[in-house]
TORTOR-800399 format. One record per residue: x, y, z of N, C-alpha, C, O in turn. Coordinates in steps of 0.1 Angstrom, whole numbers, padded with zeros to 4 digits, always signed. Each point is the difference from the previous one (the first is absolute). Last residue first. Example, Ala and Ser with C-alpha at 12.3 -4.5 7.8 and 13.67 -1.06 7.14 Angstrom:
<atoms>
+0128-0022+0071+0009+0011+0000-0008+0011+0008+0005+0011+0001 -0002-0068-0002-0009+0012+0000+0009+0012+0000+0010+0000+0007 
</atoms>
This chain:
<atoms>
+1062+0768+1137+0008+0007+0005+0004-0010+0016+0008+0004+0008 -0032-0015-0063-0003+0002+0014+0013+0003+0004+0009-0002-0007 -0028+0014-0040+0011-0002+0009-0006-0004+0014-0008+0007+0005 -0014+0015-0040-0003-0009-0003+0008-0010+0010-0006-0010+0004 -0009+0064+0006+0009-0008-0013-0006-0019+0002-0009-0003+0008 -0002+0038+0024+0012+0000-0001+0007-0006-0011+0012-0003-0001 -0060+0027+0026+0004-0011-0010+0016+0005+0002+0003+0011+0004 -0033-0006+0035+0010+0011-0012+0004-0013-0006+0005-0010+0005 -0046-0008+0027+0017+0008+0004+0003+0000-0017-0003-0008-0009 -0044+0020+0034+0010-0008-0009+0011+0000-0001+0006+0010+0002 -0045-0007+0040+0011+0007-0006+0007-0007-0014+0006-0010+0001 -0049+0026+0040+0001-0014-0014+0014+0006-0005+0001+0012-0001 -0023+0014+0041+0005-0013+0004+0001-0014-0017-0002-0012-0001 -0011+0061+0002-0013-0007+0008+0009-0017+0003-0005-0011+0001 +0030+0049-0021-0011-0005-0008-0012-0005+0003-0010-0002-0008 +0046+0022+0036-0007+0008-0011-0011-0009-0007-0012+0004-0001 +0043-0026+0024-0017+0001+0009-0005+0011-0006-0013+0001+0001 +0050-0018-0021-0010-0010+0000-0012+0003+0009-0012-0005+0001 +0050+0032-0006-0006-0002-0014-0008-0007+0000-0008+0001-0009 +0036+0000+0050-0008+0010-0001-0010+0001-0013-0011+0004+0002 +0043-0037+0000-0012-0002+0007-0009+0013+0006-0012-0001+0003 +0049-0001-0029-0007-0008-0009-0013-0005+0013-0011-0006-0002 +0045+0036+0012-0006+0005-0007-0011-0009-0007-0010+0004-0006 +0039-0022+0039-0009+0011+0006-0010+0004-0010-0012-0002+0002 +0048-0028-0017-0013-0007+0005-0011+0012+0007-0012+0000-0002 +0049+0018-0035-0003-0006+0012-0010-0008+0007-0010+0007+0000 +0013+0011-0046+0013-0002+0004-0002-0009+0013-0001-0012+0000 -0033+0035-0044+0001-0007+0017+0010-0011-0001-0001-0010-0006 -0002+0050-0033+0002-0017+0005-0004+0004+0019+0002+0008+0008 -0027+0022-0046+0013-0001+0008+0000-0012+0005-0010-0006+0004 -0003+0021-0051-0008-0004+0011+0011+0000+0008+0012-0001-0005 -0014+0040-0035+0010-0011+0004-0007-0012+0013-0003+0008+0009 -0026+0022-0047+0007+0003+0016+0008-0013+0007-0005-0009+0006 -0011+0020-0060-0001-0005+0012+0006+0003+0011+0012+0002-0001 -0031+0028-0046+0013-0004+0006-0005-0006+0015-0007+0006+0008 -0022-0010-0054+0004+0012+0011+0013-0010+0010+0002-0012+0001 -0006+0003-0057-0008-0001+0015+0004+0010+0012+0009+0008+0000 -0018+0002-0055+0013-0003+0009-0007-0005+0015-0009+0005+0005 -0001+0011-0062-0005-0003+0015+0008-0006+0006+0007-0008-0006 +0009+0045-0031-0005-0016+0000-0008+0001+0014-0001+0010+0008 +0020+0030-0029-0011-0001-0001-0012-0017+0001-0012-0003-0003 +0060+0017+0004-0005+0009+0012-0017-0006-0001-0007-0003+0009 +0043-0031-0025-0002+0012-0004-0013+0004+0009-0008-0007+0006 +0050-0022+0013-0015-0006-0004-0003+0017-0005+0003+0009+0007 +0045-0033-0003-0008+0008+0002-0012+0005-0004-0001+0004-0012 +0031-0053+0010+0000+0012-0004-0009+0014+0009-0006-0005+0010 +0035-0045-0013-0012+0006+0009+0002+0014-0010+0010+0004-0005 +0014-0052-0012+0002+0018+0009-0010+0009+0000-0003+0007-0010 +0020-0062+0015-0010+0008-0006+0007+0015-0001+0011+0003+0006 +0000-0047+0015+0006+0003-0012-0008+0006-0011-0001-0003-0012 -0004-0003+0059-0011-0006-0008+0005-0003-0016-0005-0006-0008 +0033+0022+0046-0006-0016+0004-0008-0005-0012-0001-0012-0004 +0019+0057-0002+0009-0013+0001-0002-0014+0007+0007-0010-0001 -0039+0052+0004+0002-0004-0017+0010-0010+0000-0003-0010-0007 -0003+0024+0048-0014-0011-0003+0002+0000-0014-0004-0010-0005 +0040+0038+0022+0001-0016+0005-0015-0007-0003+0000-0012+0000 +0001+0056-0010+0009-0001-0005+0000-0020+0004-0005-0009-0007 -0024+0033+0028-0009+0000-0012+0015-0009-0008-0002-0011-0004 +0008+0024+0049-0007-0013+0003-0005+0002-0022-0004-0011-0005 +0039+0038+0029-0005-0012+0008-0014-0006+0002-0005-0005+0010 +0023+0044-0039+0015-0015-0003-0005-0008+0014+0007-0010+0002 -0044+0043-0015+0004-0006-0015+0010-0013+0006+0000-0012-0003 -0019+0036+0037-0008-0012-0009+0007-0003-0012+0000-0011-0006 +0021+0044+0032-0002-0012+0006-0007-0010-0003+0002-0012+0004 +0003+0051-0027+0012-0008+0002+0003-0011+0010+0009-0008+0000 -0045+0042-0001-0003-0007-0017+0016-0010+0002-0001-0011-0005 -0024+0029+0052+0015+0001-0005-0005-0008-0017-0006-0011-0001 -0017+0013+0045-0008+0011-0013+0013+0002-0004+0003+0012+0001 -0022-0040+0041+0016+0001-0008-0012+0004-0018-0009-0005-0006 -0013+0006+0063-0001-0003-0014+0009+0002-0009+0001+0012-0001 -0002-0019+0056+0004+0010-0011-0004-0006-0016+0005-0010-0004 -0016+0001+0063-0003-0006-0015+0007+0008-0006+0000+0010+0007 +0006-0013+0046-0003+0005-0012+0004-0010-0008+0009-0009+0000 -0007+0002+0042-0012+0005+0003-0002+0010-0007-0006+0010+0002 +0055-0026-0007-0008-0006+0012-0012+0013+0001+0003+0011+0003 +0013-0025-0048+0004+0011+0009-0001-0007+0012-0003-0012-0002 -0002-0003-0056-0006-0008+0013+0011+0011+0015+0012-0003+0000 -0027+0007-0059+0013+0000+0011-0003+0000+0011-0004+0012+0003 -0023-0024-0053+0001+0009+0013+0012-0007+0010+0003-0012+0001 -0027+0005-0056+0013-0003+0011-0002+0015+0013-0001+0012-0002 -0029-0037-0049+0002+0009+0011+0009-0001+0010-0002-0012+0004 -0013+0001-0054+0007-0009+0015-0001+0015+0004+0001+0011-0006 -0025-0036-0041+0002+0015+0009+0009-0009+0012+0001-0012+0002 -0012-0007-0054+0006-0003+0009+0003+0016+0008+0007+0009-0005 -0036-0035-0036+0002+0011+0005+0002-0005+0017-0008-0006+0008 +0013-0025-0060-0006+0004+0015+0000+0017+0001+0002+0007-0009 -0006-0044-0034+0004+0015+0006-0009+0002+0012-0012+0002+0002 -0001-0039-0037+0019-0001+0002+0002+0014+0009+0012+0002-0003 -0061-0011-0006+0006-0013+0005+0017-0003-0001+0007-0010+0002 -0036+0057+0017+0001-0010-0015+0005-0013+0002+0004-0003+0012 +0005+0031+0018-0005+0010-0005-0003-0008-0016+0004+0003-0011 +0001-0008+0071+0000-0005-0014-0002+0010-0007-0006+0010+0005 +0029-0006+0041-0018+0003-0003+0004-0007-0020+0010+0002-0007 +0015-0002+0059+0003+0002-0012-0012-0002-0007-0009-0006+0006 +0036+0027+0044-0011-0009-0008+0000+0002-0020+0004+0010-0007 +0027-0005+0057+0003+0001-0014-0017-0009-0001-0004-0011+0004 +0033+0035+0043-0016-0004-0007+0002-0003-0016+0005+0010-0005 +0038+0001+0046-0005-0005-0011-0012-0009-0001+0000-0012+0002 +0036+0034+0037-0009-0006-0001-0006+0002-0020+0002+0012-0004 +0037-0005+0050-0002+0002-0015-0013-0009-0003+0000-0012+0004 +0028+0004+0035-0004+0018-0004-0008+0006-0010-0004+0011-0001 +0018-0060+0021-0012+0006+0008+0003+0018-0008-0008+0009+0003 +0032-0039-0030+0011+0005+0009-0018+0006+0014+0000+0012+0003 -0022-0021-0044+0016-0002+0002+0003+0010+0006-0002+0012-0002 -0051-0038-0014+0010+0012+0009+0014-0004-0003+0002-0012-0003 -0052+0009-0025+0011-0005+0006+0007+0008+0007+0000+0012-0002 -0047-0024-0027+0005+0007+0010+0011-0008+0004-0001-0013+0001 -0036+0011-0044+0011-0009+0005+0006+0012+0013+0001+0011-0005 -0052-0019-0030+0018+0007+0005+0006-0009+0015-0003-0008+0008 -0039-0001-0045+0015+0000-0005+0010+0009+0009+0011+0005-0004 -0056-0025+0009+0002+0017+0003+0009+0006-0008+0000+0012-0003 -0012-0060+0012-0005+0005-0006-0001+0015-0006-0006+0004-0010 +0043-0027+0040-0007-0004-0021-0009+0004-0002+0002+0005-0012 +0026+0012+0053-0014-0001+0000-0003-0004-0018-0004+0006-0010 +0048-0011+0048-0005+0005-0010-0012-0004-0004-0003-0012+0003 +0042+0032+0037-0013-0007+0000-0002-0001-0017+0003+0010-0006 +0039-0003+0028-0008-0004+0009-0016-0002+0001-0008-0005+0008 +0065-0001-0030-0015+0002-0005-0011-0003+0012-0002-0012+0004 +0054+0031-0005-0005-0009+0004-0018+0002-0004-0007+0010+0001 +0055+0008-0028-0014+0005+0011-0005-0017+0006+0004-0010-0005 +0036+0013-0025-0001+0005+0015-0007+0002+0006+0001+0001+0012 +0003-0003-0062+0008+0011+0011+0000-0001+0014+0003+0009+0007 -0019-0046-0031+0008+0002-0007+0012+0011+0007+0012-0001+0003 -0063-0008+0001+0010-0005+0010+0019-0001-0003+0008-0003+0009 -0041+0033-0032+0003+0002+0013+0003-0010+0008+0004+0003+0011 -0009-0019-0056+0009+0014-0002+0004+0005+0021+0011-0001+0007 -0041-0029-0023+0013-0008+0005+0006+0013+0000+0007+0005+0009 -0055+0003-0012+0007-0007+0016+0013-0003-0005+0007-0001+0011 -0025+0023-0047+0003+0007+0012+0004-0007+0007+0012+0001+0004 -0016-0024-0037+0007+0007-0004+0000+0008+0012+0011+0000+0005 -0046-0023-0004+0009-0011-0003+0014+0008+0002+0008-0004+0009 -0044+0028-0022-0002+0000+0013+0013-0012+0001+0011+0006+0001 -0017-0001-0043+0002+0013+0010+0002-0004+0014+0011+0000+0005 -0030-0033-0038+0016+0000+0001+0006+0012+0010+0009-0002+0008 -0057-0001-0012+0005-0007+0009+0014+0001+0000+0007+0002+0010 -0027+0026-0038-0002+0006+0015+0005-0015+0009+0006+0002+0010 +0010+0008-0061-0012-0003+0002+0002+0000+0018+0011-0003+0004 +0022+0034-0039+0000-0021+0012-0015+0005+0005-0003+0011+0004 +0032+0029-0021-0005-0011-0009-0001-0014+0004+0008-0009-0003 -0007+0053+0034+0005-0010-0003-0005-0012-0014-0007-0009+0001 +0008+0069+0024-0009-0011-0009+0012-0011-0001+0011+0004-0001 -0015+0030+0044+0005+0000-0012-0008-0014-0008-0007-0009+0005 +0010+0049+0042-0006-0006-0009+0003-0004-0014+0000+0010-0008 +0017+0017+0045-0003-0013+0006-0005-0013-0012+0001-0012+0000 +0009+0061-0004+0011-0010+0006-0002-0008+0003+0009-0007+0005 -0042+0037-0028+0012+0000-0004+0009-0012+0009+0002-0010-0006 -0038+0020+0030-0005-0009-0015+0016-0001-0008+0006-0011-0001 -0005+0044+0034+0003-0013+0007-0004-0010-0011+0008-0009-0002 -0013+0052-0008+0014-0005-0003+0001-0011+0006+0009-0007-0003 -0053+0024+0000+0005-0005-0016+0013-0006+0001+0003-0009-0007 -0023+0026+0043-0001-0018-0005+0002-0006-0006+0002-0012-0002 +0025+0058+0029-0012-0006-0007-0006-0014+0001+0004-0008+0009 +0030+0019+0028+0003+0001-0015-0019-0001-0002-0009-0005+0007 +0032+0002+0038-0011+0014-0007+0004+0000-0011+0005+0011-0004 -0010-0057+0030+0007+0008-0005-0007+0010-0008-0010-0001-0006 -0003-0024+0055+0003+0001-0015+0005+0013-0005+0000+0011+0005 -0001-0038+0043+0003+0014-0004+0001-0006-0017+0008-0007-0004 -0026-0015+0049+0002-0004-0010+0000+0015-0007-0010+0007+0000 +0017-0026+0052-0006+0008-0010+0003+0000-0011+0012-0001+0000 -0024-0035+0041+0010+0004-0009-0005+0013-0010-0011+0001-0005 -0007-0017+0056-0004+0000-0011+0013+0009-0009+0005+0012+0002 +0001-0042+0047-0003+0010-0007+0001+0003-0013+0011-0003-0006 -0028-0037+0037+0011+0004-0006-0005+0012-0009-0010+0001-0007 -0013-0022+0056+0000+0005-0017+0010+0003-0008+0004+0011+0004 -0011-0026+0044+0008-0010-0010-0004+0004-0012+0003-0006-0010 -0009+0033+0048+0013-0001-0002+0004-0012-0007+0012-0003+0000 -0057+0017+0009+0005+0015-0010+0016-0007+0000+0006+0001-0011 -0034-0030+0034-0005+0000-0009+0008+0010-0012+0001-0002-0012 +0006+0007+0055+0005-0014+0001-0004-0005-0015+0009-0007-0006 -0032+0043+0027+0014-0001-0002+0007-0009-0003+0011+0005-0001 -0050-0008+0008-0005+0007-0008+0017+0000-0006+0005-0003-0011 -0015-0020+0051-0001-0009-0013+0001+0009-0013+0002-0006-0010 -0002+0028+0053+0012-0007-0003+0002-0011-0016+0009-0003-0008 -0045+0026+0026+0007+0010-0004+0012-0005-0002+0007+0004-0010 -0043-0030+0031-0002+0002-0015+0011+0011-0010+0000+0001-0012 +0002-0014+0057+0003-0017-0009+0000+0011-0014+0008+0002-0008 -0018+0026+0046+0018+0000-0004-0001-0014-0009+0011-0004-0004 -0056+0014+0016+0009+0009-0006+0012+0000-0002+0005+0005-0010 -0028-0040+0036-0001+0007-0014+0001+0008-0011-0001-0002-0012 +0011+0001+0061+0009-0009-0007-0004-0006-0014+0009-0004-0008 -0033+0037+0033+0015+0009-0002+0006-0011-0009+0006+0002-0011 -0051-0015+0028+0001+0011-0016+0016+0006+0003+0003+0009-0008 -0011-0036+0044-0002-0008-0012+0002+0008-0013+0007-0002-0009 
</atoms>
């Protein structure tokens, strides 16, 4: 009897290790903060709702698909092409002037990369949010306050993953805001 409890329990153990999906590594960038603050971060003359407003069409605009957005929080997470991911939060700064950070990482198999390119924020995404907003975003002086940079959320793609996500939690799951749109 104790042998065939032993092989249930050893087997369940296993059986357990082979539906974990393996943990993604998330490689940030060995720039400063000052220079990641530098590229990420710029001033918008628009009061924090028009902003935010301004971010989601802009990234649906490019293509991202919007997968989660938190109003109170003011940030917004999106993915394109599953590679590419984008966090933009916007922080008020008065009642006409936002502050707009994004953060963008490049999606590997079972890697994260954080994109620490100033030329990738400026012509994909700062450049096109000043032509949605018919603004032009500026760069926030060193000595302003700036929000901390958001961590892209990652979409749950597949039913597996959306159900592994859910027993992470204890079994309660929300599903990824998607915009206003039903799909």
């Amino acid at each position: 009897m104790r042998p065939l409890l032993l092989t249930l329990a050893v087997a369940g153990m296993l059986a357990g290790c082979a539906n974990q999906q393996p943990q993604t590594e998330f490689i940030a960038s060995r720039k400063s903060a000052v220079e990641l603050r530098s590229m990420q971060v710029r001033s918008v003359p628009a009061d924090a709702d028009t902003t935010m407003r301004g971010v989601i069409a802009t990234l649906h605009d490019l293509g991202y698909r919007i997968t989660r957005v938190e109003p109170e929080a003011r940030t917004v997470s999106a993915t394109r092409q599953t590679a590419l991911r984008m966090a933009v939060i916007v922080q008020p700064r008065g009642a006409a002037e936002s502050t707009v950070r994004a953060n963008a990482t490049l999606i590997a198999p079972l890697r994260e990369a954080q994109i620490d390119s100033p030329e990738f924020y400026q012509r994909n995404f700062f450049e096109p949010l000043g032509a949605t907003m018919g603004r032009v975003p500026v760069e926030l002086a060193a000595e302003a306050s700036a929000p901390e940079a958001p961590r892209p959320v990652a979409e749950l793609n597949t039913t597996r993953e959306r159900e592994a996500a859910a027993g992470r939690a204890g079994g309660t799951q929300e599903a990824p805001a998607t915009g206003s749109r039903a799909r």
